[in-house]
N, C-alpha and C positions, 0 to 999 in steps of 0.2 A: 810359737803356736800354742794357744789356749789347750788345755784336756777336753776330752769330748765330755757333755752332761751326762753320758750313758756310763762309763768311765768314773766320774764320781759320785754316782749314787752307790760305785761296787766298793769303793776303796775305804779299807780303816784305819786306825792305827795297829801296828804289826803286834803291839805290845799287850795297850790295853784294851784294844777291839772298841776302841769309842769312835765315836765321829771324830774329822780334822779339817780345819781351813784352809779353803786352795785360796792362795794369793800369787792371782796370775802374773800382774807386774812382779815380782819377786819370783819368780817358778820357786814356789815353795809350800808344798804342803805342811800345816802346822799343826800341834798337838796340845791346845793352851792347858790343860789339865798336868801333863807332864813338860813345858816348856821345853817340849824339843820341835825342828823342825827337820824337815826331808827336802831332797832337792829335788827339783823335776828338769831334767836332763835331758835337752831333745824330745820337749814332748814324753818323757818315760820316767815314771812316778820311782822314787831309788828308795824304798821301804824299808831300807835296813836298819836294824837298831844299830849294827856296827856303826855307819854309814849317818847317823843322826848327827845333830850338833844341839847342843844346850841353847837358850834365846836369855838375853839380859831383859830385865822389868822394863828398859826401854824397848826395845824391839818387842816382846812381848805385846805394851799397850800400842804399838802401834800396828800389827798383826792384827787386833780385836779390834781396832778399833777402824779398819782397814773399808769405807763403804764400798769395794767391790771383792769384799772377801766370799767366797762362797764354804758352804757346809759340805761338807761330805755327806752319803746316805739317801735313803728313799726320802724324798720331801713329803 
């Protein structure tokens, strides 16, 4: 199940308070500035820095480069 839009306009990164990519096929919230990503778990965004995993240059470009990635944040 997708995140509600209402839901990612609120979410940041826990760390550096930036915007992040939700990449719904992947339930994975992403951080391309800090190449870390978050998992989303049942519908439920797992925001922790413990909890993150690093992304390799390939997964990286394909996260960005993702045409149904959305932004996080007010549009």
């Amino acid at each position: 199940m997708a995140l509600d839009s209402f839901l990612l306009e609120l979410l940041e990164d826990p760390v550096d308070h930036g915007t992040l990519l939700y990449i719904e096929g992947r339930d994975v919230l992403y951080n391309p500035r800090r190449h870390e990503a978050y998992e989303v778990r049942e519908s439920i965004p797992v925001l922790l820095p413990d909890e993150s995993r690093l992304v390799s240059d390939e997964e990286h470009l394909a996260f960005t480069s993702d045409p149904t990635a959305r932004t996080t944040g007010k549009a």
